[in-house]
N, C-alpha and C positions, 0 to 999 in steps of 0.2 A: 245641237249646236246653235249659237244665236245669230241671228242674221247682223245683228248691228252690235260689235261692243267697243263701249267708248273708256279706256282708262286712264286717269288723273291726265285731262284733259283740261290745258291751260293757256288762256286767249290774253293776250295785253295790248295797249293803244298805248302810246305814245303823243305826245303832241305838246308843241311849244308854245309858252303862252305869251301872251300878249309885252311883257318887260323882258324877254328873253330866258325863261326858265322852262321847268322841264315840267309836264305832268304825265305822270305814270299809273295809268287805269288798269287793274286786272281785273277783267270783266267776266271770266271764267276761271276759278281757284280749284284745282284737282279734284273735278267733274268726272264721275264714274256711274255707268250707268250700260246696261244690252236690253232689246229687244228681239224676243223670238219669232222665227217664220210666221205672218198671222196674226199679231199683236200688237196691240193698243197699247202705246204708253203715254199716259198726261202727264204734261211737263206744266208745275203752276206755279206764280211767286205773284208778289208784286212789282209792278213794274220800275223797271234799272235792275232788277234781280240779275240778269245775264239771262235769260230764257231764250230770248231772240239769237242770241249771240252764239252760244250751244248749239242751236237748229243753225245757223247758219257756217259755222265751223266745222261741226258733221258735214255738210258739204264743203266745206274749205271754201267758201264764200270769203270769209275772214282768214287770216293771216294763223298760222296754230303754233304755238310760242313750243311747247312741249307736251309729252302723251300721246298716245296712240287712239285712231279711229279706226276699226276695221269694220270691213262690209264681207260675209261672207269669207272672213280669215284674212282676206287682204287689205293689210295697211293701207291708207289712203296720203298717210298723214306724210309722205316722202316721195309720192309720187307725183310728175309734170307730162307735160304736152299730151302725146297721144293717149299714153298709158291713163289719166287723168278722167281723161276723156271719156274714154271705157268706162270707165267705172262708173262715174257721174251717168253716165245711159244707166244705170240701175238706182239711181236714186233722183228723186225731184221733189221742186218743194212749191207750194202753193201758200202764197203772200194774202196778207191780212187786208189790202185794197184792191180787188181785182181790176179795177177801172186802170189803176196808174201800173200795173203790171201786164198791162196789153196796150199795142202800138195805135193809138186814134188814126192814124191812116192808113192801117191795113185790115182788110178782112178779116174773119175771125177765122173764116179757112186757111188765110196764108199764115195768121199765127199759130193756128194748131200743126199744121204741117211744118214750121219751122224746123225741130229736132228730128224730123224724118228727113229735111235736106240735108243736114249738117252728120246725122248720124248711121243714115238709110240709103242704101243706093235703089232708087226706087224711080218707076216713071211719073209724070204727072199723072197718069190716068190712076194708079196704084195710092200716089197720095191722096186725090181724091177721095177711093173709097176708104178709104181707111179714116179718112175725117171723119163723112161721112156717119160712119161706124160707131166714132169716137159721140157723135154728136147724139147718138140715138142712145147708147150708154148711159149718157146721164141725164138723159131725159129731156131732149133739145130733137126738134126738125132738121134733117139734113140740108134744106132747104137754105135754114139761120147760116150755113157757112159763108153766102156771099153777103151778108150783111155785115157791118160795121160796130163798135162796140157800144159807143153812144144810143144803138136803137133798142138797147135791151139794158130791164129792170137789174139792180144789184145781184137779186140772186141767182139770173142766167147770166151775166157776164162771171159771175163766181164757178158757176157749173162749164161755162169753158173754160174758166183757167183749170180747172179740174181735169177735162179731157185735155188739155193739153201737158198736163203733168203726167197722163196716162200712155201718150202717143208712143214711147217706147216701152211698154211695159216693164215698167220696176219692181224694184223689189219693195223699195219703202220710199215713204213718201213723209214729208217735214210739213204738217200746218200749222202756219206761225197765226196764229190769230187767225185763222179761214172762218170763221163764221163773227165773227166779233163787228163787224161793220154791217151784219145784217138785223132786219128787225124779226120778230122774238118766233113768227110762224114760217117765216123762211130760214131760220137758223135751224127749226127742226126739221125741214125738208132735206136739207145742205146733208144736216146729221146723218138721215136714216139714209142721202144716198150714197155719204162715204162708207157708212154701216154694209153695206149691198153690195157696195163693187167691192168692199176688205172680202166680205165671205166667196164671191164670186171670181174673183183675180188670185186670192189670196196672198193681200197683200199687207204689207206693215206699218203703222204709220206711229210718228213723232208728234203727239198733240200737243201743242204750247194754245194756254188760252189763261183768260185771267177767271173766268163762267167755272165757278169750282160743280155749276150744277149738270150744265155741258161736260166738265170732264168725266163726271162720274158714269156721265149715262152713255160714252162711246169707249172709257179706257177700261183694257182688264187692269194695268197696274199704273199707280200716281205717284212720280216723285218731286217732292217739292221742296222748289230753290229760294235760295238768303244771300244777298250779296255773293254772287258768284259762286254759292257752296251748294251742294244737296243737302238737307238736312234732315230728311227724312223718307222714306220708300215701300212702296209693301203691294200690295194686291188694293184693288179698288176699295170692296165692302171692309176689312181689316181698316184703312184708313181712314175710309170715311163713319167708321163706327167707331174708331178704339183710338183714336191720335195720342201718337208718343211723345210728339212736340210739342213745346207752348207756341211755338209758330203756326203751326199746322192747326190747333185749338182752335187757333182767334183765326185765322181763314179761315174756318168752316162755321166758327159761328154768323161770320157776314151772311153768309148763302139767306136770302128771303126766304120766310116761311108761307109758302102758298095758302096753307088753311087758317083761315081770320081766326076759327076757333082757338086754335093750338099759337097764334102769335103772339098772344097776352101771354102765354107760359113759356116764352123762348127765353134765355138768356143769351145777350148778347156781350164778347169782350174787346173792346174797343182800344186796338193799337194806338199809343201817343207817338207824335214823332212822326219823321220819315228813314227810310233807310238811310243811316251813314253816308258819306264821303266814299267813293271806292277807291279812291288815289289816294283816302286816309284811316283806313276802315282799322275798325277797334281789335286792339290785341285780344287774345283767347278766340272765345265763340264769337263770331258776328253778330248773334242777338241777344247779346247778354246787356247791352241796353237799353234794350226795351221790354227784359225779359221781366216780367214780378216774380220769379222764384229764383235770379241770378244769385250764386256765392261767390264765393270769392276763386273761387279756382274757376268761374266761368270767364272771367278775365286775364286768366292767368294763361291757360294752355286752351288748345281746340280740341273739341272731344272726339273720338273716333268712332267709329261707326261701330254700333250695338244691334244684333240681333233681338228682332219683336216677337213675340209671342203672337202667332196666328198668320208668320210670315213677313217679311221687309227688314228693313234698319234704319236705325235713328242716329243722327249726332248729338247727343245732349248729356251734359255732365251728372243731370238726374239720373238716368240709369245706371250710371256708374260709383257718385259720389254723393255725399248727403244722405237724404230721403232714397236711398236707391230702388230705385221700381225692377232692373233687372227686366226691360223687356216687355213691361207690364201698360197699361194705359196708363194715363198721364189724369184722368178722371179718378182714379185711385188715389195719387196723393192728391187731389184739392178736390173735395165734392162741392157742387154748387152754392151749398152750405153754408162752407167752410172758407169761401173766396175772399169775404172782407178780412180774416183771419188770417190767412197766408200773407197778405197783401203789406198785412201790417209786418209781418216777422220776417219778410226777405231782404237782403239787404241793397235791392234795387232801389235808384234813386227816384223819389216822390214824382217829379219829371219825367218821370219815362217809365212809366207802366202799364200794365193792361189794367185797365178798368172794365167791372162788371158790370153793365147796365142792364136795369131787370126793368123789361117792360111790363108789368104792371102798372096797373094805376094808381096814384099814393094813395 
């Protein structure tokens, strides 16, 4: 059974503009997606994708237009005040600024202890230890509780919002960007110790980050979002070796290649554009604008979700229509080869395609 499953999960904003009219953002479009006891799932796009908004409507931070969220079989998505409340004790989320997510005039004991006042009927002496506890956890001095937030580097102000996403033991935990404001040897420290408390707690986490190289090395499975949609999903290695998406392609080509040797032989495909409009977002597929293999039925209808070969699913008219890969990598129809050659025969417009750039030397 999955601890977290979320289906055609649908978030919209509202708001009146400036000459008195209406804008209507749907920042989440029928979002489906679980997490098992135990498991890592990366959540990646570009940013405005809806990533943030996802993680935060799982917790009902955000307003949830339609669809269901359950945690452990119960709905979330209909429940208030007390009952709300419950539940929220099983899930907590750990924000992408730890500094502006903890209170500059309060210790960092009285902010970890927070949700033990509000959730825990417990003495002081009991909150105490249990900070305490919290503080040794993730690798902090008990000592750090009566200190202030300002007196500590990014990446232990990080590791207490950590213990304090811990202080009621949950079930799953949402990291919207948690390591993304750090620099590059404390992001692996942050990693290996959300890595340690998942196997040690066994606990579940939501990784939203934009570091496709960080997602691969803490998630077992990656689903990656496009305006609002998921558009493709599967298991880590499966995705990150065999992408069924042109979207998912060109995000994993960005990823830097650490070996100087092997960088002269990378190719890299370079998205034009930015995402659409989301209060104006293109009929059919969402990325059939920027896509270089779009036909015409990719503007026409949105494609459903296709079963991968090696595990996951894809939304993309390719496996269904045309050149149909049926499941297959998306390196099969266009070999690196073959790129300026497709590029020409699609009927994507010259504006708005991926471009291959070969770093070589001319």
């Amino acid at each position: 059974m999955a601890l977290l499953e979320v289906e055609r999960l649908q978030v919209t904003f509202r708001k009146h503009t400036l000459f008195g009219g209406r804008r209507v953002v749907r920042a989440v479009n029928d979002v489906s997606l679980h997490i098992a006891p135990g498991e890592t799932l990366g959540l990646v796009g570009e940013s405005g994708s809806g990533k943030s908004t996802t993680g935060r409507a799982i917790l009902k931070l955000v307003p949830i237009e339609s669809g269901t969220v359950r945690i452990e079989g119960q709905d979330i998505a209909s429940v208030r005040g007390k009952a709300l409340r419950t539940i929220r004790s099983q899930m907590q989320m750990v924000f992408q600024d730890p500094y502006s997510s903890l209170d500059p005039s309060s210790t960092i004991g009285a902010s970890i202890s927070e949700p033990l006042r509000v959730h825990r009927a417990m003495t002081r002496a009991q909150m105490r230890e249990r900070v305490e506890e919290l503080l040794e956890l993730v690798g902090l001095r008990p000592s750090h509780a009566d200190r202030y937030p300002y007196e500590f580097s990014g990446g232990q102000r990080q590791r207490v919002v950590i213990a304090r996403a811990l202080a009621l033991n949950p079930r799953l935990i949402v990291c919207d960007e948690a390591v993304s404001a750090l620099d590059v040897s404390t992001q692996n420290q942050v990693i290996n110790l959300l890595e340690d408390i998942r196997e040690k707690l066994s606990l579940s986490y939501l990784f939203i980050a934009h570091d496709l190289a960080v997602v691969r090395h803490i998630s077992h499975r990656v689903a990656v979002m496009y305006l609002g949609h998921i558009v493709e999903s599967g298991p880590t290695q499966r995705l990150y070796q065999s992408p069924a998406h042109p979207y998912t392609q060109a995000l994993l080509s960005a990823i830097p290649v650490p070996n100087p040797r092997k960088r002269d032989q990378a190719r890299r495909m370079v998205l034009q554009g930015s995402i659409p409009d989301p209060s104006n977002p293109p009929s059919g597929c969402p990325f059939h604008t920027r896509c270089p293999y779009a036909m015409d039925v990719c503007g026409q209808s949105m494609p459903q979700m296709t079963p991968i070969d090696g595990g996951g699913e894809v939304a993309c008219h390719l496996q269904t229509s045309g050149p149909t890969l049926g499941g297959r990598c998306l390196d099969e129809l266009t070999p690196p080869a073959r790129q300026t050659e497709v590029l020409e025969t699609t009927t994507a417009r010259p504006d708005a395609v991926i471009k291959c750039v070969s770093t070589q030397p001319a």
